[in-house]
C-alpha positions as CSV (number, residue, x, y, z in Angstrom):
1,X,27.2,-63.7,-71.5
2,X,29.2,-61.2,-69.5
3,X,27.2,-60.0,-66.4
4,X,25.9,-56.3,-66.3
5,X,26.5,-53.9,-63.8
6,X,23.6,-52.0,-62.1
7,X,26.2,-49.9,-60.0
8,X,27.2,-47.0,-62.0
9,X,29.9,-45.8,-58.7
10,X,31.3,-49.5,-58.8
11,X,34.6,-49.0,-57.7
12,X,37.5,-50.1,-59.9
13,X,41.6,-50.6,-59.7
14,X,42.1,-47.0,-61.6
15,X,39.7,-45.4,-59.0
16,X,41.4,-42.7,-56.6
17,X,40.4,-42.2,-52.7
18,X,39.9,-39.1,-51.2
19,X,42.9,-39.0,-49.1
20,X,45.2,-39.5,-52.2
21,X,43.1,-36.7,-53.8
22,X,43.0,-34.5,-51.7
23,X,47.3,-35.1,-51.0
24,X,47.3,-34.7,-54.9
25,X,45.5,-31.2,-54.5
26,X,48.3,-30.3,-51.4
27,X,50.9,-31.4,-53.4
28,X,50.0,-30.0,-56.6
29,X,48.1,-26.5,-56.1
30,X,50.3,-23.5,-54.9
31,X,49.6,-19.7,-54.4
32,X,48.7,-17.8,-57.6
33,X,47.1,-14.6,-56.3
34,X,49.2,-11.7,-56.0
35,X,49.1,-9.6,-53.0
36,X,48.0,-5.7,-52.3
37,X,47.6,-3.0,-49.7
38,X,44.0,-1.9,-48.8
39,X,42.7,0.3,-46.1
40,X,41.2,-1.4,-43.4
41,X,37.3,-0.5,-44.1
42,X,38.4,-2.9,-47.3
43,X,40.1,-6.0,-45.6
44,X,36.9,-7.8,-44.5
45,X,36.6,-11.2,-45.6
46,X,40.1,-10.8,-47.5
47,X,42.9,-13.3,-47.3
48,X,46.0,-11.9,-45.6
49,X,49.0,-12.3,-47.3
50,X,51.3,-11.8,-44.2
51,X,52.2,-12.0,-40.8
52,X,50.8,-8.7,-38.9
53,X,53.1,-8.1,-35.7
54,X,52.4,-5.5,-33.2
55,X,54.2,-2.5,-33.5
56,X,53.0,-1.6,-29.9
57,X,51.2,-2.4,-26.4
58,X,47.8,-2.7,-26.4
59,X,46.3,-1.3,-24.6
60,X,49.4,1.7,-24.6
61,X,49.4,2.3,-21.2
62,X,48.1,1.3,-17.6
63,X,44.5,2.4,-17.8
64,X,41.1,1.9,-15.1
65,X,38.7,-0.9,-16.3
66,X,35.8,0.8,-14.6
67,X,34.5,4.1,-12.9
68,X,35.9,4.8,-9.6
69,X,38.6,6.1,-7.5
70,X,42.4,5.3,-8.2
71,X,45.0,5.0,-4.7
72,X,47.9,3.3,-3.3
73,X,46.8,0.2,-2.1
74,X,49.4,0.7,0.6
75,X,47.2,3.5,1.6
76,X,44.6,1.1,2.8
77,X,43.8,0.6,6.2
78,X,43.9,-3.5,7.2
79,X,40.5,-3.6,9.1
80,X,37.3,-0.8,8.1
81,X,36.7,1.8,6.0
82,X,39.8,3.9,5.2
83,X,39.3,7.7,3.9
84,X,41.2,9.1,1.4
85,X,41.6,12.9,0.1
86,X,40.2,13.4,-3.5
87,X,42.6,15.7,-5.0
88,X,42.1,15.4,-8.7
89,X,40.5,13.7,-11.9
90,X,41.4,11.7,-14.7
91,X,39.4,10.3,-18.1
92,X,40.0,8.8,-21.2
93,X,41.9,10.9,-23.0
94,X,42.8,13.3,-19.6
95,X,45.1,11.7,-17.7
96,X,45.9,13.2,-14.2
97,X,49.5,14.7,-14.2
98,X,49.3,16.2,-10.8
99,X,51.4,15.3,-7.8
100,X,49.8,12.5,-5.1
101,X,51.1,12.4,-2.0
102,X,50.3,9.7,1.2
103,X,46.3,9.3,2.0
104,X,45.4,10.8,-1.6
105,X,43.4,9.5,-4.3
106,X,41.9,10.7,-7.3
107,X,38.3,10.1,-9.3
108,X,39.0,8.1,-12.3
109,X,37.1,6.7,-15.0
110,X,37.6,4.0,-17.4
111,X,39.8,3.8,-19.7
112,X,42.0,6.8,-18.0
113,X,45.6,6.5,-18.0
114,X,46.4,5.5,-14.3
115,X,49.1,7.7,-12.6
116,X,52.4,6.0,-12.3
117,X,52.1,6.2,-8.2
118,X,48.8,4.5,-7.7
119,X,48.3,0.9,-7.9
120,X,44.4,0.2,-7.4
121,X,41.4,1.3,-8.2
122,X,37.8,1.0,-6.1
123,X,34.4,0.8,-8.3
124,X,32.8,4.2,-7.6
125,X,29.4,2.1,-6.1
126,X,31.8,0.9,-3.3
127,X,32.7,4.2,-2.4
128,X,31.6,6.9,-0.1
129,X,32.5,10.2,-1.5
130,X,31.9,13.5,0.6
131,X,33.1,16.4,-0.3
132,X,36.9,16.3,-1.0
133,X,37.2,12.7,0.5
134,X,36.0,8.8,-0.2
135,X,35.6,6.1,1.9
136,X,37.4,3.1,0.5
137,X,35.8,-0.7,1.7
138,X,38.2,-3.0,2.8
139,X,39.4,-6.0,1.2
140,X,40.7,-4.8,-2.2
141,X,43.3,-6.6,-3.6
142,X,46.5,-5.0,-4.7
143,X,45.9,-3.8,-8.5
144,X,41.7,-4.2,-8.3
145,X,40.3,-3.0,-11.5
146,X,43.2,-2.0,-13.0
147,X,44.2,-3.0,-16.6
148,X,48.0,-2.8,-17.3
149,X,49.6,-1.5,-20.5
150,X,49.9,-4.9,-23.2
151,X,48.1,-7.1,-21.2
152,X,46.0,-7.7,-24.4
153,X,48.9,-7.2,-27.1
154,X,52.4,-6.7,-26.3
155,X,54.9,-4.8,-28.9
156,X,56.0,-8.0,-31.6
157,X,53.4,-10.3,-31.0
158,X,52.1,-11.9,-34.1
159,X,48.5,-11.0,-33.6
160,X,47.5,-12.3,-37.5
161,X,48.8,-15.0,-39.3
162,X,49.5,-15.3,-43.0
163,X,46.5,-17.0,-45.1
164,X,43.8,-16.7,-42.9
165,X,40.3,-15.0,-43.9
166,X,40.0,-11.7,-42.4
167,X,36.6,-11.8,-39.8
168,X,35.5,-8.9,-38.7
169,X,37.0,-9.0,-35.0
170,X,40.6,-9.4,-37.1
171,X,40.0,-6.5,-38.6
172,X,39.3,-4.8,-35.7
173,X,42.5,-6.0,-33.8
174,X,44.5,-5.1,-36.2
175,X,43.1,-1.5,-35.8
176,X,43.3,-1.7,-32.1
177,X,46.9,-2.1,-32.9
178,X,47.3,0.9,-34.9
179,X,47.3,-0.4,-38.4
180,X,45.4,1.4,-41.7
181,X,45.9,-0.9,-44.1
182,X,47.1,-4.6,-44.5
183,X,48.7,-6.9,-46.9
184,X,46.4,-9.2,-48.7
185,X,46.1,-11.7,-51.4
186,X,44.0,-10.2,-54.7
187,X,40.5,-12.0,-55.6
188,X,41.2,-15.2,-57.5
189,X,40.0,-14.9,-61.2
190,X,37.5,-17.7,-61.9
191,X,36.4,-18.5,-65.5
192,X,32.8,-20.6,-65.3
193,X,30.9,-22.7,-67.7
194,X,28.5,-25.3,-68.6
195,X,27.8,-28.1,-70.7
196,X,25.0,-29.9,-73.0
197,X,23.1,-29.7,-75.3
198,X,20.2,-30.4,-73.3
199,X,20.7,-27.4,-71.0
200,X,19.1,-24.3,-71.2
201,X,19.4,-20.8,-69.5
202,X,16.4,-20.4,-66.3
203,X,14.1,-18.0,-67.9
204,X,13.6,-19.9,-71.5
205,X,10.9,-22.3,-71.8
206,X,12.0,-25.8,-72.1
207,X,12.0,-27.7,-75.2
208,X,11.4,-31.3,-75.2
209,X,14.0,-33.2,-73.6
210,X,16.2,-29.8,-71.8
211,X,16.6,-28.9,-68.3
212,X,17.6,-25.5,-66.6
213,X,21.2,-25.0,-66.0
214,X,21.1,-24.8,-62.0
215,X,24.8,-26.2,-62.0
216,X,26.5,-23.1,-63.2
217,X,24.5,-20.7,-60.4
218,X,25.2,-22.6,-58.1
219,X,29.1,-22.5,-58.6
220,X,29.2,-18.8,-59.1
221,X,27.4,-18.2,-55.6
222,X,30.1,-20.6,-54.5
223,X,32.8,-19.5,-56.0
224,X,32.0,-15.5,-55.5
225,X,31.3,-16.7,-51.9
226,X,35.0,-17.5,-51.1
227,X,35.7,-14.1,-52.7
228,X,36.4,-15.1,-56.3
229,X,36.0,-12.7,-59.4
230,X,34.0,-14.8,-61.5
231,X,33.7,-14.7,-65.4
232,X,30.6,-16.6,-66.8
233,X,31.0,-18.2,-70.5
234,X,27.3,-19.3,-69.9
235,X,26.3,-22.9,-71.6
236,X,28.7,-24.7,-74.2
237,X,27.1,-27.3,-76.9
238,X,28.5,-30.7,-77.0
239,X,30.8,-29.9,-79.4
240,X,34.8,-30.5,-79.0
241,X,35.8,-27.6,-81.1
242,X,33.7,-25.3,-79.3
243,X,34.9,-26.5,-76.1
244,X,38.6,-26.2,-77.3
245,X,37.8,-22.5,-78.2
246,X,36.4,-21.5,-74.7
247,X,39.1,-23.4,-72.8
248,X,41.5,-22.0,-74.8
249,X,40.1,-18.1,-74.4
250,X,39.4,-18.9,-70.4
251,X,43.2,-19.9,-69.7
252,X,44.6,-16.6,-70.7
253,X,42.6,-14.4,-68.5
254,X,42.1,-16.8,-65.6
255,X,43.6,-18.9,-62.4
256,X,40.6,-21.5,-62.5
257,X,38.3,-22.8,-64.7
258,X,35.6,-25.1,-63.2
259,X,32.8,-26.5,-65.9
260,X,30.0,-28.4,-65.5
261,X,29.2,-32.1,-67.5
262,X,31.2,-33.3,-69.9
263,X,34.2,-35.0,-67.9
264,X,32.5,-39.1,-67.7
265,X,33.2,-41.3,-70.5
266,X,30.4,-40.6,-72.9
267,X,31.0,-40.1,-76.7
268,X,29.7,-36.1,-75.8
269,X,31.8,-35.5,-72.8
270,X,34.4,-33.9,-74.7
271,X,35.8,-31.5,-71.7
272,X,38.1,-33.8,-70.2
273,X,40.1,-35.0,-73.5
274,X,40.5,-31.4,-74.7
275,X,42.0,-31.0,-71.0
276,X,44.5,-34.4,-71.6
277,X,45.1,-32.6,-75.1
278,X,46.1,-28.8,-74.1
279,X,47.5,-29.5,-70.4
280,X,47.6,-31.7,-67.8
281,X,45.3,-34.5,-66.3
282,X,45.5,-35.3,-62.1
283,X,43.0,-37.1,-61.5
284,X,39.5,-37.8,-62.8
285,X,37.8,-40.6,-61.5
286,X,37.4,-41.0,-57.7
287,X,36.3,-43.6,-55.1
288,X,33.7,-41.5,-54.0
289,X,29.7,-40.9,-54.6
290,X,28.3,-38.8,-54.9
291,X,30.7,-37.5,-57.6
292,X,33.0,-40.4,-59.3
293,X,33.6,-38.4,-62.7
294,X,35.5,-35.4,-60.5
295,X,38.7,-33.6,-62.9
296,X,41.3,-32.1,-61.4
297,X,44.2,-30.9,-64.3
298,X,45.7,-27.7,-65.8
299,X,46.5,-25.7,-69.1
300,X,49.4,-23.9,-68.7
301,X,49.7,-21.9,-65.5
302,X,45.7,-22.3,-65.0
303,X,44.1,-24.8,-62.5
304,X,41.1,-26.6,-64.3
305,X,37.9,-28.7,-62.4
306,X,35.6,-30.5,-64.0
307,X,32.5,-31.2,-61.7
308,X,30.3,-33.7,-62.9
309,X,26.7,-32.6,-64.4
310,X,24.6,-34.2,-61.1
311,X,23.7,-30.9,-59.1
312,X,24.0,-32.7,-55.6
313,X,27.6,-34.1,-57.1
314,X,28.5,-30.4,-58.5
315,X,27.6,-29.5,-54.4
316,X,29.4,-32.0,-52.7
317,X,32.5,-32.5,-54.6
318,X,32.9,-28.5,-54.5
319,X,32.8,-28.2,-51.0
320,X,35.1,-31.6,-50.4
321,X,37.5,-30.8,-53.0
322,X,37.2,-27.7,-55.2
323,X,37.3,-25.6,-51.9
324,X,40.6,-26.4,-50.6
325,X,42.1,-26.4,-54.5
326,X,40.5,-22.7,-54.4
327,X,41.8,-22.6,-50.9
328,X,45.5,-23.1,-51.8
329,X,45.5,-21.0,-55.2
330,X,44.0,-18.2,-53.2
331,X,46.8,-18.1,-50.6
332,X,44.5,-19.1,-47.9
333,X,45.1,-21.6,-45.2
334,X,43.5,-24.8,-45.8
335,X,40.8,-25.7,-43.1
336,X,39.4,-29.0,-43.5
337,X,35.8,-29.1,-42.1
338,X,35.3,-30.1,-39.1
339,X,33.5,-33.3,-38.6
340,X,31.0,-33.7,-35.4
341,X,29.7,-37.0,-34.0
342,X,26.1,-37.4,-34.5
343,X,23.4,-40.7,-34.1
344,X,22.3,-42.0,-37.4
345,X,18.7,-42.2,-37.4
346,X,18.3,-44.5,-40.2
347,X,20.2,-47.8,-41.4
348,X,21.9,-48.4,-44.9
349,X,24.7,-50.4,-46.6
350,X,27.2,-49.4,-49.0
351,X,29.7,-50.8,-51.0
352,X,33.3,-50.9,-49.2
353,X,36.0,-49.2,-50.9
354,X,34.9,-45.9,-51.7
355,X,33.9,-42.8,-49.3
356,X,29.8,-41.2,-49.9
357,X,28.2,-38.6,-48.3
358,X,24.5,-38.9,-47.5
359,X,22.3,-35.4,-47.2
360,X,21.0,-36.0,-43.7
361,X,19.0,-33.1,-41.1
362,X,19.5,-33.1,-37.4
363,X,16.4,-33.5,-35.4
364,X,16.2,-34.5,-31.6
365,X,17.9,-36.7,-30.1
366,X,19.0,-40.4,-29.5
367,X,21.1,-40.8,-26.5
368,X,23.6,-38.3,-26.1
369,X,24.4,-37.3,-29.4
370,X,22.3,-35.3,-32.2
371,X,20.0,-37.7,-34.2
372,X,20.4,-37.4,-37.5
373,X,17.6,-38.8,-40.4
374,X,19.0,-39.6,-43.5
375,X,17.3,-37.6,-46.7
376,X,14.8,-40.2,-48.2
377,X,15.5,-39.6,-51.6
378,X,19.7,-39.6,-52.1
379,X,19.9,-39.2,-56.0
380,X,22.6,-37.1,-57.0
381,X,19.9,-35.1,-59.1
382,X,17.7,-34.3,-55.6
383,X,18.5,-30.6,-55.6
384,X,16.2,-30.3,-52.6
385,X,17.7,-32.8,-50.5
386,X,21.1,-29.9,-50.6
387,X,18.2,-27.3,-49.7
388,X,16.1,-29.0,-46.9
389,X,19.0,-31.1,-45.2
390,X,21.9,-29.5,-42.7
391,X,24.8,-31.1,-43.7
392,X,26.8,-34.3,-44.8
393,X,26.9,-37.9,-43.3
394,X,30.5,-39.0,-43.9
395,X,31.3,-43.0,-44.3
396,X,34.6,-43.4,-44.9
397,X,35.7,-46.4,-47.5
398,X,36.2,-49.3,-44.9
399,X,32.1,-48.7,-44.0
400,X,30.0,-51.2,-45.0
401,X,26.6,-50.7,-42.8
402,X,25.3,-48.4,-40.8
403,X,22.8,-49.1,-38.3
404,X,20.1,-47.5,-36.1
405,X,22.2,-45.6,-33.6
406,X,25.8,-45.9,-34.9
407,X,27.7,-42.4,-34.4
408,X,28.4,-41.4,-37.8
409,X,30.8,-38.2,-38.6
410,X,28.9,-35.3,-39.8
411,X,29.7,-31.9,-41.6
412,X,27.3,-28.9,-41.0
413,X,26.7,-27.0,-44.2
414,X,28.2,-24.1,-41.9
415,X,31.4,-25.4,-41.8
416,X,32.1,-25.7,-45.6
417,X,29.5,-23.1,-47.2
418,X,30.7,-19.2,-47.2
């Protein structure tokens, strides 16, 4: 009698690893979204779709960085105080066009244009001003508190680069340097649906044998989250026909389909050979777990995944592979998360060969290094061990054990949640 497995991720030869997936998606997935022009109150958490190079110096001219008097450091005596003649007054926005002759200075505050004869400038609580005069300390340096004209952005600098998300401080730089609108890429259209006949709406009571659909929420926060318009064709029966028609009527409207269930090997998982049928098939099993049953394929010109029906899978395989595919169509750079040494609190094993990522919380310490507990209860069906844990424990395929202690690689929820 042949032997049974009781490993449902057993690796086997067709099996794909993560690095050859993830080369697939590089090699495969191009730029889709077009690009457009939008004011900058509008470019927040856009992607921009091309180099942004200063048109100017900022700031545009040599300026004071604080409140105070403005003189030729030459002026100065080299021991003691040394008194200057006020003779004028310059702010932001008034700059001082008066002459300045030998022992003059003139009260300045910041962000005024400095004269073109003066070199230095003395905070005003330094000073000693008396009537038409200030006392200047010694031991200034030559060009104190002055700011000169581009030492933040000089004219042709590239100050953003193509594909990256637009954070709030970009935006602002690119108003410092004088730009009202910028080129971006336009939202990526997303078509979303699930799968089963065992899965129903939240909201509707439960006949015997359903469960909610939290899978197909959860993508649409995702996918909306990395600033996809998202179309929802709610829950499919397990019916191929049906599942034909709704891939058929997502392609034409769409740059990416992602479903839910339906891409194992069961006699109802029909979503994967209507994919082999219409388009194209990548990949679709991978060496990994959570997650083995992972599609990657397209139908025409539109990029298809098919996220296995597990909710911790559905999370884990989106934010190791669906977000740089959605990355790459979007025109975005792709930023693989960053991974952070951490002390594993616990011990396992695991089977060599293929990659998992454990739900794991940091809490205090062991040595030097963040401790951090594995989730007790590591089914891919555990939606609260994605809700009450604070990121992924990483073991690449050539791990076999892990004990008390071992630093472990570890991805914050922050670094691949938007």
């Amino acid at each position: 009698m042949a032997q049974l497995g009781n490993d449902c991720f057993a690796p086997g030869q067709d099996l794909m690893t993560t690095a050859e997936a993830l080369a697939l998606i590089d090699q495969q997935i191009s730029p889709v979204a077009a690009s457009e022009r939008v004011p900058l109150a509008a470019a927040g958490g856009r992607i921009l779709a091309e180099d942004i190079q200063a048109r100017a110096n900022v700031p545009p001219h040599d300026n004071a960085a604080v409140d105070g008097y403005a003189f030729r450091h030459a002026d100065l005596a080299g021991t003691g105080k040394t008194r200057l003649t006020i003779v004028g007054r310059a702010a932001a926005g008034h700059p001082w066009n008066g002459p300045l002759g030998p022992g003059e200075a003139i009260r300045i505050f910041t962000g005024a244009v400095m004269p073109p004869d003066l070199d230095t400038v003395a905070m005003q609580e330094d000073c000693e001003a008396q009537d038409d005069t200030v006392a200047i300390p010694a031991g200034l340096a030559v060009g104190a508190n002055w700011r000169h004209a581009g030492e933040d952005i000089a004219t042709d600098t590239c100050i953003l680069r193509n594909g990256q998300i637009l954070r709030p401080q970009d935006v602002g730089l690119a108003a410092a340097a004088g730009e009202a609108r910028l080129p971006v890429r336009a939202p990526l259209k997303a078509t979303v649906f699930s799968t089963g006949d065992e899965v129903v709406n939240p909201g509707r009571a439960l006949p015997p044998g359903a469960i909610h659909d939290s899978n197909r929420f959860a993508l649409i926060a995702l996918l909306e989250g990395m600033g996809c318009r998202v179309r929802d064709l709610g829950i499919l029966p397990d019916d191929k026909a049906t599942i034909a028609a709704a891939l058929r009527a997502a392609v034409d409207d769409s740059d990416l389909v992602v479903t839910s269930g339906g891409v194992s090997v069961g006699e109802e998982d029909h979503v994967r050979g209507v994919v082999e049928q219409r388009g194209t098939l990548h990949f679709w099993r991978l060496a990994i777990r959570p997650g083995r049953p992972l599609a990657l394929g397209q139908i025409g010109d539109t990029a298809f995944v098919g996220i296995p029906g597990n909710p911790v899978a559905v999370m884990v395989t989106f934010l190791i592979f669906v977000r740089p595919i959605i990355q790459r169509l979007a025109g975005a750079r792709v930023t693989p998360p960053q991974r952070f040494p951490v002390a594993a609190a616990f011990s396992c094993r695991k089977k060599v060969g293929r990659r998992e990522w454990m739900r794991a919380r940091l809490d205090g310490a062991l040595g030097d290094f963040p401790a951090a507990q594995r989730f007790a209860r590591d089914g891919a069906g555990i939606m609260t061990s994605m809700v009450e844990s604070d990121g992924l424990i990483e073991l690449g395929e050539d791990v076999a054990e892990v004990t008390q202690g071992d630093i472990v690689p570890f991805i914050p929820y922050s670094e691949v949640l938007p």
